[in-house]
Backbone bond lengths (Angstrom), bond angles and torsions (degrees), N, CA, C in turn:
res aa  C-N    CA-C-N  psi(-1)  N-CA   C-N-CA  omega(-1)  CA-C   N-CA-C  phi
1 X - - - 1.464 - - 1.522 110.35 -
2 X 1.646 115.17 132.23 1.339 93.45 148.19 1.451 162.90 -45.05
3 X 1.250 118.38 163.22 1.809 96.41 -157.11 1.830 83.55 -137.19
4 X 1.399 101.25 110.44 1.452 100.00 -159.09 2.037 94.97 -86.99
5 X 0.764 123.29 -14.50 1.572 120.48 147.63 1.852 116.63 -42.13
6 X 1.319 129.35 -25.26 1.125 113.73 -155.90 1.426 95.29 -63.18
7 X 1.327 107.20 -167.61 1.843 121.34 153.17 1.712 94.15 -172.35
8 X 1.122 106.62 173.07 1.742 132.32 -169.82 1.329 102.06 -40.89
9 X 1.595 83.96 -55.84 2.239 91.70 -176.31 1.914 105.39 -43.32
10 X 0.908 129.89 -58.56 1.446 135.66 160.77 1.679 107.49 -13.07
11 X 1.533 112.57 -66.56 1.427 118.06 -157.34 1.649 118.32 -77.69
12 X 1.482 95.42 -7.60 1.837 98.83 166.09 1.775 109.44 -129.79
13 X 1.176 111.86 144.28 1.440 128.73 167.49 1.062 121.52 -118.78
14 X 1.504 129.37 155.02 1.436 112.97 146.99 2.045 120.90 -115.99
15 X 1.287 71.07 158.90 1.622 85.30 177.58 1.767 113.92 -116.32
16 X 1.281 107.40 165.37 1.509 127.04 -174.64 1.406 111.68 -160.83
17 X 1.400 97.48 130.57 1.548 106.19 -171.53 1.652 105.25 -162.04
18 X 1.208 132.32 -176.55 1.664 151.91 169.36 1.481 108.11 -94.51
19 X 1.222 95.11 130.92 1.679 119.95 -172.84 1.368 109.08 -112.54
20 X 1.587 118.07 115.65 1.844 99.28 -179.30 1.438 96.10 -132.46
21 X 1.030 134.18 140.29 1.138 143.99 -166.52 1.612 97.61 -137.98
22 X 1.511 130.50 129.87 1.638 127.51 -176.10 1.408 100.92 -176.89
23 X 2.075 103.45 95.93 1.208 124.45 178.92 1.334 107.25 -99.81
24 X 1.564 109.28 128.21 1.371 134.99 169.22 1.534 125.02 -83.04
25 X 0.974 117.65 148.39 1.537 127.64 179.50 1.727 95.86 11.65
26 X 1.610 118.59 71.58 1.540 127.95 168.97 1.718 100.31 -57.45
27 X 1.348 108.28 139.34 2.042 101.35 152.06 1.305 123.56 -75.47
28 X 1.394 104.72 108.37 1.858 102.99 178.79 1.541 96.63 -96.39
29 X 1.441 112.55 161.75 1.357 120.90 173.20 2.027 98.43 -139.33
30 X 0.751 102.70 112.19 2.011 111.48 154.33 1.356 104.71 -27.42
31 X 1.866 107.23 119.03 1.387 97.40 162.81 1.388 105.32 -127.49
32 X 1.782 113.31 113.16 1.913 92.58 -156.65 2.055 70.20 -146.75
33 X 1.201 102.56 -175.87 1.168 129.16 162.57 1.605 106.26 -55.15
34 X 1.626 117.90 156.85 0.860 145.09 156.83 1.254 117.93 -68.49
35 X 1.382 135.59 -62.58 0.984 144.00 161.74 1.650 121.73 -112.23
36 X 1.556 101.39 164.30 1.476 101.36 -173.40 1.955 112.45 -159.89
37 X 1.299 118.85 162.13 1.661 104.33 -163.22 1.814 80.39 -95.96
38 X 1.159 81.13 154.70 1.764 95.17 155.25 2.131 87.91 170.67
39 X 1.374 91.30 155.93 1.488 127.28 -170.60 2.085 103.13 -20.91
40 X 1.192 124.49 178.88 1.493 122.30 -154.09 1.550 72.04 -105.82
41 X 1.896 117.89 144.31 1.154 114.60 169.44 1.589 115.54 -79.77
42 X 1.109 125.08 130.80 1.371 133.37 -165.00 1.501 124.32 -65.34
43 X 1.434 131.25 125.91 1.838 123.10 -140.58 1.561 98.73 -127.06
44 X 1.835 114.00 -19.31 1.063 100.71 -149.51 1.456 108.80 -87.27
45 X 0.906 135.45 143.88 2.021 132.98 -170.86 1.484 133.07 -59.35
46 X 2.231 76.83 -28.12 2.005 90.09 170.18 1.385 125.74 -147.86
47 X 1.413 97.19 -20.05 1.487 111.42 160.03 1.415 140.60 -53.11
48 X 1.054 145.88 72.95 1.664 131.43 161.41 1.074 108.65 27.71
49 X 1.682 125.37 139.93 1.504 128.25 173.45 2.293 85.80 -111.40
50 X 1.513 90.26 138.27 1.792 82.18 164.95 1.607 114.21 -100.96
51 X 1.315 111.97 1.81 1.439 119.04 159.68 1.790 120.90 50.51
52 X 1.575 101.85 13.32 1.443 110.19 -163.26 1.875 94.59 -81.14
53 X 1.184 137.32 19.45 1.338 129.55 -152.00 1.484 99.01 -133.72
54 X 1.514 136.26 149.40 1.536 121.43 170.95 1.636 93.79 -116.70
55 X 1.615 95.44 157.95 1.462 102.35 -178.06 2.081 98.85 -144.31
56 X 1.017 120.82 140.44 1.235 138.35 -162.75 1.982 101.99 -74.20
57 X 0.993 120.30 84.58 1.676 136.20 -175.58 1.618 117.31 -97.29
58 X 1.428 110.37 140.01 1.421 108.31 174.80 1.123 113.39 -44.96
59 X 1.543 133.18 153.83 1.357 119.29 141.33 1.285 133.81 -108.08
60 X 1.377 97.32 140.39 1.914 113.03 -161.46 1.226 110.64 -42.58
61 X 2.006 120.34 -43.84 1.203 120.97 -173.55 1.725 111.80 -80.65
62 X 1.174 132.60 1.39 1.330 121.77 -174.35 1.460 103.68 -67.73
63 X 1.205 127.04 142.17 1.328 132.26 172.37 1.466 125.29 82.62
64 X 1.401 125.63 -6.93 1.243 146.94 -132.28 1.678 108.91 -112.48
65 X 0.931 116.93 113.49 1.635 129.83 -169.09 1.662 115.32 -109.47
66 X 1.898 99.71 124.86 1.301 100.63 -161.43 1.597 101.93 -72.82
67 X 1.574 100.14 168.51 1.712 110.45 -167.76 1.557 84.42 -88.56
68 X 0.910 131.80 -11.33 1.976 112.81 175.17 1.820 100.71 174.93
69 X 1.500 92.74 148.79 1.493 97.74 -165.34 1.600 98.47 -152.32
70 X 1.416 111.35 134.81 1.719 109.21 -160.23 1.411 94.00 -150.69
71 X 1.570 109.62 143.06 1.069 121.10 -167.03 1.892 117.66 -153.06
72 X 1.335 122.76 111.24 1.251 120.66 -130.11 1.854 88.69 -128.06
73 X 1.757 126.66 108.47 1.341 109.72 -176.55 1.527 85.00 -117.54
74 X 1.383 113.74 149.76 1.917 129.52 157.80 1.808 88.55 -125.01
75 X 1.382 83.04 128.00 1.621 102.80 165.43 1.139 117.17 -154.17
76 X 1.497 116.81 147.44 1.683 123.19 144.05 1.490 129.69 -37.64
77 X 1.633 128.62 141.54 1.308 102.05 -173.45 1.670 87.98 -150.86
78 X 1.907 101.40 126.30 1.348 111.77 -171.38 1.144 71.88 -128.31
79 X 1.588 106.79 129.84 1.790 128.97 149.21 1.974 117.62 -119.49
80 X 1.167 123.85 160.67 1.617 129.07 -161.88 1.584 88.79 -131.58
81 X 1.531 94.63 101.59 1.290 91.08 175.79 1.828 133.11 -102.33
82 X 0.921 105.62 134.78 1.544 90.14 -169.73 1.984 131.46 -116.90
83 X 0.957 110.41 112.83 1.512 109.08 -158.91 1.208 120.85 89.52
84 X 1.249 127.79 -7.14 2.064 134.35 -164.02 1.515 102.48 77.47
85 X 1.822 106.55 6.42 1.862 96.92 -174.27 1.166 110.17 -110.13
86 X 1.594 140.29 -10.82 1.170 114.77 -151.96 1.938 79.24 -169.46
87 X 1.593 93.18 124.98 1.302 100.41 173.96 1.947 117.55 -109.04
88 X 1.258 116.48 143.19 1.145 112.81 166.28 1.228 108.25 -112.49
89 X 1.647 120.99 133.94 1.471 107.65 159.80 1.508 121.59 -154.72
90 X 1.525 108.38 -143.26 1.460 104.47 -170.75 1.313 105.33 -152.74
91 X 1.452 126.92 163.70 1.714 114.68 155.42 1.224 96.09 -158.25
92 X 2.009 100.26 141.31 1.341 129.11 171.82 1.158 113.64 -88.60
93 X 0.801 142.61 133.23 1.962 147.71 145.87 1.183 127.53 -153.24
94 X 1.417 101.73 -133.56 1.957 100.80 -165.62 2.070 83.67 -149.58
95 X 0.863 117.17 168.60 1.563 130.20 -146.93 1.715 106.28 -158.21
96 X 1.454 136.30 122.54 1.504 120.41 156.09 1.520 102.80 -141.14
97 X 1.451 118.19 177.57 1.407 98.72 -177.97 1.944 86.32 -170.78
98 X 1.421 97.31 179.04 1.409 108.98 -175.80 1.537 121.12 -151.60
99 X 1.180 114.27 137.85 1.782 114.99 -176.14 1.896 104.20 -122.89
100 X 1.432 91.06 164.76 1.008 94.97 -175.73 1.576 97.53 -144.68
101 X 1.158 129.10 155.91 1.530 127.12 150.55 1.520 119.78 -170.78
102 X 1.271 107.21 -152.85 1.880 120.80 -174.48 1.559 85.08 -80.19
103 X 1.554 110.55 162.44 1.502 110.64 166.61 1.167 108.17 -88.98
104 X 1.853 132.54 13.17 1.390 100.82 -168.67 2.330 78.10 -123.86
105 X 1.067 105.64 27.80 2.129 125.76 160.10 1.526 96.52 -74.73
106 X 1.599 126.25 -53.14 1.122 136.88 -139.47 1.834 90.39 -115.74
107 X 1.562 131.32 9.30 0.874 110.17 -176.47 1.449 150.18 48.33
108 X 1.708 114.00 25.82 1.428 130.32 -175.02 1.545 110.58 -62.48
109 X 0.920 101.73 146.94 1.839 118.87 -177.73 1.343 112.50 -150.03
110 X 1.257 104.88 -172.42 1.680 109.14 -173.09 1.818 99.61 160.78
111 X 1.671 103.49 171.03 1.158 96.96 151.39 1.253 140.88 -127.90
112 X 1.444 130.19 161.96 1.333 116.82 171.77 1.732 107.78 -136.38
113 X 1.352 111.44 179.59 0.933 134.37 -173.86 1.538 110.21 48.28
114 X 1.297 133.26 66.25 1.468 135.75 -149.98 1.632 88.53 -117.20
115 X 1.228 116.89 101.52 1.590 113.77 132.90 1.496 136.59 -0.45
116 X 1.262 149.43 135.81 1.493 150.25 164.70 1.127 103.60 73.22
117 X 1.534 118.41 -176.55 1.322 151.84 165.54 1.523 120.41 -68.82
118 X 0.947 113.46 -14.48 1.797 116.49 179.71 1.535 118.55 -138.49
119 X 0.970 131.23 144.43 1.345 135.30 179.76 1.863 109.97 -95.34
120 X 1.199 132.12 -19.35 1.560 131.31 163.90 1.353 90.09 -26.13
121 X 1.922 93.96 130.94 1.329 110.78 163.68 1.244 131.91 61.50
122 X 1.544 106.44 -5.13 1.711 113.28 153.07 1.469 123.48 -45.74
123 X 1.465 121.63 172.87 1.487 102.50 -171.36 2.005 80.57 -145.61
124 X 1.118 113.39 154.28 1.407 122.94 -157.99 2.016 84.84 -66.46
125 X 1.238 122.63 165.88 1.148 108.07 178.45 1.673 100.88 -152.55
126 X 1.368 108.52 0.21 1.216 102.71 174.01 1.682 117.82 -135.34
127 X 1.910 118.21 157.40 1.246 99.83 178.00 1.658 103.59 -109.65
128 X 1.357 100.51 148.66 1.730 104.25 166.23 1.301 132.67 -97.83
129 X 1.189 124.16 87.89 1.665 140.54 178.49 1.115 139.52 -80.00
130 X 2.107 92.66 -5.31 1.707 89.73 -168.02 1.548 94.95 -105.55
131 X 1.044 149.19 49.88 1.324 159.79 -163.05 1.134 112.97 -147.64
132 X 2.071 109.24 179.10 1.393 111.66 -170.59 1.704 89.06 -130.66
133 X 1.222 109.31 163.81 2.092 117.34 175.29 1.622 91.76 -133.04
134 X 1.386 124.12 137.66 1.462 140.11 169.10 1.458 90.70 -149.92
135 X 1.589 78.83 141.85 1.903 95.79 -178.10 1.639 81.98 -143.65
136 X 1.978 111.04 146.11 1.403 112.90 163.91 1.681 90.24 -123.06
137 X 1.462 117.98 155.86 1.247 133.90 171.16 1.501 118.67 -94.76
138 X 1.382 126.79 161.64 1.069 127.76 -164.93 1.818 93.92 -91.20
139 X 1.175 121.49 -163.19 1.949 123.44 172.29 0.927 90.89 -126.86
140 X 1.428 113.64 127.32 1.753 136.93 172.95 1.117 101.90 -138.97
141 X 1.747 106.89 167.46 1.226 126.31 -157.87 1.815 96.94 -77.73
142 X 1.318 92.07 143.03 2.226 100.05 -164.90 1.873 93.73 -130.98
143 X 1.076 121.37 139.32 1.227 151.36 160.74 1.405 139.61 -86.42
144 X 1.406 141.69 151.02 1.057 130.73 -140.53 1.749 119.13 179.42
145 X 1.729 143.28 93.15 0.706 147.93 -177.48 1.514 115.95 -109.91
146 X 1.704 124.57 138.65 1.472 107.69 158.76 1.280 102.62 -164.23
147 X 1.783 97.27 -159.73 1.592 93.24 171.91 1.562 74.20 -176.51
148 X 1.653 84.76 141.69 1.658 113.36 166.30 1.855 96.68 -126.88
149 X 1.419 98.59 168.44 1.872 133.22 164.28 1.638 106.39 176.01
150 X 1.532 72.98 171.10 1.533 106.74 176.37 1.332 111.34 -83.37
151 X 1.106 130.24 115.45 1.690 122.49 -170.01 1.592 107.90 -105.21
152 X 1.632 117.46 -12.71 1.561 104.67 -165.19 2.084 68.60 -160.92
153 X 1.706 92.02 141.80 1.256 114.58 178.82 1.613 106.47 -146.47
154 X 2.075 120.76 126.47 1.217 124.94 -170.06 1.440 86.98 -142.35
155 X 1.556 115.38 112.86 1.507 96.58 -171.99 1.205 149.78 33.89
156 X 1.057 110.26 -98.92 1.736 105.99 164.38 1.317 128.78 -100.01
157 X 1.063 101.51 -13.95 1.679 121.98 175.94 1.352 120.21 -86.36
158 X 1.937 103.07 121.24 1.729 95.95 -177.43 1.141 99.24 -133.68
159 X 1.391 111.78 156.00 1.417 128.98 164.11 1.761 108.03 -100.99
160 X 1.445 95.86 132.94 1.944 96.88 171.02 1.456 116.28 -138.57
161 X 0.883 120.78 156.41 1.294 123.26 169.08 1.688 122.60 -120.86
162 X 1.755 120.73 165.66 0.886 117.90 -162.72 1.310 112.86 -150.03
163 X 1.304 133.86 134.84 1.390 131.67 -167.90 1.534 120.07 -139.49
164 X 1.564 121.45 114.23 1.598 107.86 -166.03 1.236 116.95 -146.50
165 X 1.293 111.09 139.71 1.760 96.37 -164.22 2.085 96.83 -134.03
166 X 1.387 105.42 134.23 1.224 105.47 -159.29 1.603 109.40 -128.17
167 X 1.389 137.67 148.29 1.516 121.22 -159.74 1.905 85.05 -151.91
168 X 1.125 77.58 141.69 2.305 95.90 167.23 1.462 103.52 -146.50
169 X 1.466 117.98 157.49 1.061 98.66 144.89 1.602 101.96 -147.98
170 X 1.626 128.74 67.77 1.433 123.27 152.74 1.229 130.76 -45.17
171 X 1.569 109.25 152.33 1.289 130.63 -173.85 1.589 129.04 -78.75
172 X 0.614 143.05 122.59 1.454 152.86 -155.04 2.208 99.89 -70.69
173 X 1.382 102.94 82.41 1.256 118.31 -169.94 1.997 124.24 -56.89
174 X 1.655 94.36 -34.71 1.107 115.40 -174.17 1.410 116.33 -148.86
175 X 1.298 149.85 151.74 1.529 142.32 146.85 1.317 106.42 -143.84
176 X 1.497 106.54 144.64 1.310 114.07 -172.84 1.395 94.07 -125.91
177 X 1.478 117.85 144.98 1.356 119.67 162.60 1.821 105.86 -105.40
178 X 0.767 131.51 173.91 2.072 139.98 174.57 1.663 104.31 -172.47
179 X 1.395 89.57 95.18 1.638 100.58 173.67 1.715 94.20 -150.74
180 X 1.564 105.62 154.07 1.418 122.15 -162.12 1.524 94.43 -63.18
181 X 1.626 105.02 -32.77 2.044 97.00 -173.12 1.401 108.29 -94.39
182 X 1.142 114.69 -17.97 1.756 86.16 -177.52 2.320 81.20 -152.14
183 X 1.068 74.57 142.33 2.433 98.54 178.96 1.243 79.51 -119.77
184 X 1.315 112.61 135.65 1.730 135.22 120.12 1.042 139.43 -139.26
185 X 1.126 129.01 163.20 1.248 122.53 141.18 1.946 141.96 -139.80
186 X 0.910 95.27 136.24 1.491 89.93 -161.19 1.974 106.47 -110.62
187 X 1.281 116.37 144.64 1.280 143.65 176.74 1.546 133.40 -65.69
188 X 1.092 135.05 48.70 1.585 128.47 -146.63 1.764 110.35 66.83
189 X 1.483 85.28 66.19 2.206 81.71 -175.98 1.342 85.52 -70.72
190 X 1.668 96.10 171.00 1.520 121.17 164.89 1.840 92.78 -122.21
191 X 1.239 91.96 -177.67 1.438 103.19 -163.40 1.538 113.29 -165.58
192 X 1.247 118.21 156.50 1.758 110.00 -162.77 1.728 82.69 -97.38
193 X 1.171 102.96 152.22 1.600 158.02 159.59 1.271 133.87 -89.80
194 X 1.278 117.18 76.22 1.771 120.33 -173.01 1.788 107.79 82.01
195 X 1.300 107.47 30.69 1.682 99.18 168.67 1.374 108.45 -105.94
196 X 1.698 109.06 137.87 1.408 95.25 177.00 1.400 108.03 -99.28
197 X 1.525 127.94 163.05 1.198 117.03 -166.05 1.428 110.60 -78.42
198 X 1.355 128.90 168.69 1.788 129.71 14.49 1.870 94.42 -66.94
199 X 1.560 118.40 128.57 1.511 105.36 148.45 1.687 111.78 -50.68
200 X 1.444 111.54 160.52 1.262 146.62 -166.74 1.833 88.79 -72.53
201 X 1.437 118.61 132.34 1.351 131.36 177.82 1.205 122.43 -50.36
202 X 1.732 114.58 -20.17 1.535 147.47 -147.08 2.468 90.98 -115.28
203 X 1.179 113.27 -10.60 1.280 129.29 169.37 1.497 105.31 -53.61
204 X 1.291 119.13 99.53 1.079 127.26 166.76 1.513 133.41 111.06
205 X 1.916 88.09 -3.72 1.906 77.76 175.23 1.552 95.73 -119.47
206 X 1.202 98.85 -157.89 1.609 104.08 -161.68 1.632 130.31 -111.06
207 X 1.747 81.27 22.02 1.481 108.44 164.35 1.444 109.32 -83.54
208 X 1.141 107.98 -35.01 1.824 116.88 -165.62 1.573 96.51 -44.82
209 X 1.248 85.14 153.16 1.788 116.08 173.03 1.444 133.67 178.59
210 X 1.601 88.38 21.18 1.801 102.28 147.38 1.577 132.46 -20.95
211 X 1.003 140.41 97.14 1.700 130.60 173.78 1.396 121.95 -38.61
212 X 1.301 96.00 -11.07 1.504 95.12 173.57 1.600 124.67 -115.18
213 X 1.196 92.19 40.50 1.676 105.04 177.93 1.823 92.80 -118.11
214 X 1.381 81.34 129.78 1.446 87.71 159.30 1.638 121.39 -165.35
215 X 0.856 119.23 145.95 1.774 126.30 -179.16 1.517 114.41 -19.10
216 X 1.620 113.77 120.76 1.081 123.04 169.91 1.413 132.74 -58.91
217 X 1.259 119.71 97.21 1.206 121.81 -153.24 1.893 108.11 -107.06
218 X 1.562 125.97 171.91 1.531 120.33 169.67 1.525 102.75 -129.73
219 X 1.140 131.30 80.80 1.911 133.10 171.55 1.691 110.37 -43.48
220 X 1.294 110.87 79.30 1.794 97.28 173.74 0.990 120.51 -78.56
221 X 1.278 147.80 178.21 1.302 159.59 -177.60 1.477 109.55 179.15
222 X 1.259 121.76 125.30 1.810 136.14 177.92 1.283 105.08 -112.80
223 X 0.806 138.01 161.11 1.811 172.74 96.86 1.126 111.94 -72.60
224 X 2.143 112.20 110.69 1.110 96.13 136.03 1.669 135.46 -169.23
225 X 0.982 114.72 157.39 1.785 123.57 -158.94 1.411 120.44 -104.11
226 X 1.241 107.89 130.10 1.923 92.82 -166.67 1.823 82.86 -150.63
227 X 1.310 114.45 160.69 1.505 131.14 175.57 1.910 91.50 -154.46
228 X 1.643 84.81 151.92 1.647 100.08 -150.11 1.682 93.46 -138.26
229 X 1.270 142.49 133.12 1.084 135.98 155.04 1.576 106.19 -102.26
230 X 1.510 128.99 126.86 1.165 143.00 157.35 1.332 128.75 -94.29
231 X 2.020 122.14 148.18 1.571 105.50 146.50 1.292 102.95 -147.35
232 X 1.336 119.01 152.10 0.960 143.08 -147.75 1.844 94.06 -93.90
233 X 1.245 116.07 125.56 1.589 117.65 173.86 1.673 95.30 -137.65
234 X 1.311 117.89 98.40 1.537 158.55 -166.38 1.697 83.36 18.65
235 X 1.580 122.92 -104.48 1.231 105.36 -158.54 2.005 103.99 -86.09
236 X 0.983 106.66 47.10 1.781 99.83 -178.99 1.237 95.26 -147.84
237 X 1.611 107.09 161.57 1.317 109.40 -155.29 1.689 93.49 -156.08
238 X 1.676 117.53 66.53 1.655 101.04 176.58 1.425 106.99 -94.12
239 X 1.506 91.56 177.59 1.711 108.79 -151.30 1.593 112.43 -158.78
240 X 0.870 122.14 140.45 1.664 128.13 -165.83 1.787 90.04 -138.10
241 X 1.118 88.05 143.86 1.730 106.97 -168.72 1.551 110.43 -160.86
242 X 1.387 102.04 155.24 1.520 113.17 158.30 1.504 120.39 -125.93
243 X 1.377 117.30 124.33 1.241 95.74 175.34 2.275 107.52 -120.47
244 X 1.525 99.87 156.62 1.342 98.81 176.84 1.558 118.40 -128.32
245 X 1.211 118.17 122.31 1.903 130.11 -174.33 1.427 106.78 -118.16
246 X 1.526 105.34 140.50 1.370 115.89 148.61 0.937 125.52 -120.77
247 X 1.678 132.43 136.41 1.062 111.47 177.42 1.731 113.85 -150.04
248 X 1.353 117.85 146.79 0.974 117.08 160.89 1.167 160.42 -69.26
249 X 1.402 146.15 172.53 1.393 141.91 134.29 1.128 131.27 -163.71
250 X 1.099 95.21 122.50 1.680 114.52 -158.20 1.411 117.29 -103.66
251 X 1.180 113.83 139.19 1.712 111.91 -146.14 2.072 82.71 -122.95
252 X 0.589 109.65 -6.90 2.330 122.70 -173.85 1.359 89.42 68.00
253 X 0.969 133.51 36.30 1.708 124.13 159.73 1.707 110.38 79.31
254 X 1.499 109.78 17.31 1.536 108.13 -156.93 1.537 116.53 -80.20
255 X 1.304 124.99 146.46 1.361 124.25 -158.93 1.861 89.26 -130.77
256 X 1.979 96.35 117.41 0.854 97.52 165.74 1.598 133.28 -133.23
257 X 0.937 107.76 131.75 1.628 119.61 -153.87 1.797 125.30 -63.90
258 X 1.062 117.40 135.75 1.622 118.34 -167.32 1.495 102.86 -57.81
259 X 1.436 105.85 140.86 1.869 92.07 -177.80 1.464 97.21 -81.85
260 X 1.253 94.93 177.30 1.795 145.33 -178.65 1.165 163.01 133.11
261 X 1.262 137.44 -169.77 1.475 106.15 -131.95 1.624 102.11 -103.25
262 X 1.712 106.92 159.39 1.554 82.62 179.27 0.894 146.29 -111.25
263 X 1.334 108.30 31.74 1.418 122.85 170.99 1.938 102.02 -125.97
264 X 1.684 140.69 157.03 1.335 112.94 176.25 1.323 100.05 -67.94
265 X 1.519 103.18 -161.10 1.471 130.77 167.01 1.659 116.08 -159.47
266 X 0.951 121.37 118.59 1.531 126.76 -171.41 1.724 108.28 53.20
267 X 2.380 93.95 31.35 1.862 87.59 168.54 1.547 101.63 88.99
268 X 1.628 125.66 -18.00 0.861 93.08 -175.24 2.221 103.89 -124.30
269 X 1.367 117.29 -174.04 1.204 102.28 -179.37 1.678 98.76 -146.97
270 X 1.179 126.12 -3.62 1.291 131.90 152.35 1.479 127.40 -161.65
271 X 1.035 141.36 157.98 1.775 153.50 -139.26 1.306 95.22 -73.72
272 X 1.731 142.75 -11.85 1.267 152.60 -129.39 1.967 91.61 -98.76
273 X 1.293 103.44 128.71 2.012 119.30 -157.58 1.577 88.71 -69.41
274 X 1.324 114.02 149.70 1.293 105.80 152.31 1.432 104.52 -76.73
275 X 1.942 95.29 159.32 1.649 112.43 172.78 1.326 126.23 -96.68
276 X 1.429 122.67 -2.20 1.348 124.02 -170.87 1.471 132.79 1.52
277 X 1.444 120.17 -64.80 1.351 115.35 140.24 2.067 90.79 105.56
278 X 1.237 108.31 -117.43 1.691 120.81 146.38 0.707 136.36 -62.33
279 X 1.492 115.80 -30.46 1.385 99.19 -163.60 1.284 99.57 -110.13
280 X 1.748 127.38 -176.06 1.227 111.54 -171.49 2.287 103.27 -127.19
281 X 1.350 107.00 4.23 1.421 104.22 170.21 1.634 99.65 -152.28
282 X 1.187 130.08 162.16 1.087 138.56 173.48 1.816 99.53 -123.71
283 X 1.731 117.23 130.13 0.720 137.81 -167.56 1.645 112.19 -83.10
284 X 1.580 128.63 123.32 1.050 128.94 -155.38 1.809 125.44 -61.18
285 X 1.715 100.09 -6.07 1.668 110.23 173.00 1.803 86.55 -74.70
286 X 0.987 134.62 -40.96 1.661 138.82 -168.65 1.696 128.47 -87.84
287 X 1.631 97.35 20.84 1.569 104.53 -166.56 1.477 129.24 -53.28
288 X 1.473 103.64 -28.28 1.747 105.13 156.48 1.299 133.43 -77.58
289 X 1.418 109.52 9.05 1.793 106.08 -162.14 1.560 114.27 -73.09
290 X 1.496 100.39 -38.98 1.804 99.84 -179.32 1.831 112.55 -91.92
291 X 1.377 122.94 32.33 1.374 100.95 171.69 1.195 75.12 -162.25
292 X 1.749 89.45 160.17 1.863 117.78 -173.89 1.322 116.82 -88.46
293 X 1.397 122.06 108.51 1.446 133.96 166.12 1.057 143.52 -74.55
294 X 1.198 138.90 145.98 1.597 130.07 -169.40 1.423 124.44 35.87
295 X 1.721 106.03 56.56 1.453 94.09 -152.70 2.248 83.37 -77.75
296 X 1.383 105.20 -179.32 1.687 119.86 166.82 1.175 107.47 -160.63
């Protein structure tokens, strides 16, 4: 029956509650170019490559799907509800997450077998595939818009829908590389921003101060849409649904470089194996030829 007391104030409420959102092994897929320049891949069996030339090469990461991807939100959750049918709301919190993949997902390079005494103006000439890339993020403040209702009601049976769009953008806390040619790991790296290669020789130690280095960051952004049919059996309430998300994360394409030091020390300037391979010395006009440089 009507309740001739009501008024409007009646037909909306609000609510407040905890929002947890904690995605496991997500499917990421690489969304990069097909192709890309970097240095001529090197053919000759014993010779030095001088690698000063770019040539247009597949890239390793096109197509390439991470081995596990996790994503962890705690939030506040204020929704405006109106009629018991149709919710609007929001959620505040904090957000971190973690990837993992092949090193050639993350596009690693470097060079080897380099000609002369100096590396200026080399161009990366090789890719690294036989390795792994894990990065964990720091927890930053994460964002959150939507709206659900009931759109069609038959007794007990409802149909609803749901709409939500969600944004972070944490900092890239840790990354580890683990490949036989070059281990690291680095601490809140930064990473260049709009450089085209060769990176700068000065890439990676802790002299750098390029303008175009800046903090490794992950830009998320979600979409997402789901419709739910319910019925109500006195205190239970099952429901079969589909829901569909996209979502991003966007890293700005940034390439960041293995540390070390910048000057050697006992000959050497980072932990990276020599490659010797055949031969058994590399001649001192050829001091970069057997180990991987500037890898990113």
């Amino acid at each position: 029956p009507c309740d001739p007391c009501a008024t409007w104030c009646d037909a909306i409420s609000l609510r407040v509650g905890f929002y947890g959102d904690y995605v496991f092994d997500r499917v990421l897929k690489t969304d990069v170019s097909k192709m890309f320049l970097m240095g001529t891949a090197p053919t000759s069996p014993n010779n030095a490559a001088d690698s000063s030339t770019t040539a247009e090469r597949a890239n390793p990461a096109y197509g390439k799907h991470m081995h596990d991807a996790e994503w962890f939100t705690n939030a506040g959750y204020i929704a405006l509800n109106i009629w018991d049918r149709f919710d609007v709301f929001c959620t505040l919190g904090a957000t971190s997450g973690y990837f993992k993949g092949n090193s050639s997902s993350f596009n690693l390079i470097g060079l080897i077998g380099i000609s002369g005494s100096s590396l200026e103006g080399k161009y990366p000439n090789a890719n690294i595939s036989n390795g792994v890339v894990e990065l964990y993020t720091d927890t930053t403040f994460s964002w959150s818009v939507g709206a659900r209702g009931a759109l069609w009601e038959c007794g007990c049976a409802t149909l609803g829908a749901e709409f939500q769009y969600a944004q972070s953008k944490p900092r890239v806390q840790e990354l580890n590389v683990l490949s036989n040619v070059a281990q690291f790991t680095v601490h809140k790296p930064r990473g260049y921003v709009g450089q085209t290669l060769p990176l700068p020789l000065s890439a990676g130690t802790e002299t750098d101060s390029s303008d175009k280095l800046k903090n490794a960051t992950i830009n998320y952004h979600e979409w997402q849409v789901g419709a739910a049919l319910s019925y109500r059996l006195n205190m239970l309430v099952p429901y079969i649904g589909v829901q569909w998300s996209r979502a991003t994360f966007d890293a700005d394409t940034i390439q960041i470089a293995e540390p070390k030091l910048a000057s050697p020390i006992f000959n050497l300037t980072t932990w990276n194996p020599t490659l010797l391979g055949q031969a058994t010395t590399v001649d001192g006009t050829n001091k970069f030829a057997d180990s991987l440089q500037i890898v990113s």
